[in-house]
N, C-alpha and C positions, 0 to 999 in steps of 0.2 A: 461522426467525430473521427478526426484522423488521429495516429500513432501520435502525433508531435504534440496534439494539444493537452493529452493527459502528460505527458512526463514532466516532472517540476512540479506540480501541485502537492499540496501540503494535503493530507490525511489524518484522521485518529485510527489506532489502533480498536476491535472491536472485539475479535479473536485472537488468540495466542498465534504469530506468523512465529516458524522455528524450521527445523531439518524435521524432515518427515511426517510436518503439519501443513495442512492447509488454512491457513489464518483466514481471519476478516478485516476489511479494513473500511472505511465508513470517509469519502468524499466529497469536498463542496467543489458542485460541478454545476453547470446549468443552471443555474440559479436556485438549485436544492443541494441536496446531497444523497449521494447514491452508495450501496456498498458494493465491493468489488473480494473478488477470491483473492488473497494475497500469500507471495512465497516473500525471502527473504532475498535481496539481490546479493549481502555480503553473504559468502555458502558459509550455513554451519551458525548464524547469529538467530538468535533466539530475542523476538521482539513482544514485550508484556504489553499485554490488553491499557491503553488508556496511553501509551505511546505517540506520540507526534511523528510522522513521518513522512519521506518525499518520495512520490512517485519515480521511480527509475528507467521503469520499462514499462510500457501497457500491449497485451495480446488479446485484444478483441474477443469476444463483447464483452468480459466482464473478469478478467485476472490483471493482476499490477504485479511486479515485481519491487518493491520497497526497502528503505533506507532509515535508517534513525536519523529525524530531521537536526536534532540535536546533540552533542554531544553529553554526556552525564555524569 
């Protein structure tokens, strides 16, 4: 899977992603769903378990850097 094809994909929250957490976050990829180590891309936001969120950045093989897909 290259860089481009994860960024833009929709996620749930799984783990608490924050400043000095590493989160989880739970993707439909591949025709399943995978989960992925996740930080926060805006620094300093604090993103609660059960969250919708878009993939930002992806670093191989298995951490996303994410975004509140939604506004709240």
């Amino acid at each position: 899977m290259d860089d481009s094809s994860m960024v833009g994909l929709l996620g749930r929250v799984t783990g608490t992603v924050g400043p000095g957490l590493v989160g989880e976050v739970i993707v439909q990829i591949r025709g399943g769903a995978e989960h992925f180590l996740a930080h926060p891309a805006p620094p300093g936001v604090r993103i609660e378990p059960g969250t919708m969120v878009t993939v930002i950045e992806y670093l191989p093989p298995r951490t996303v850097y994410v975004a509140p897909a939604y506004d709240s």
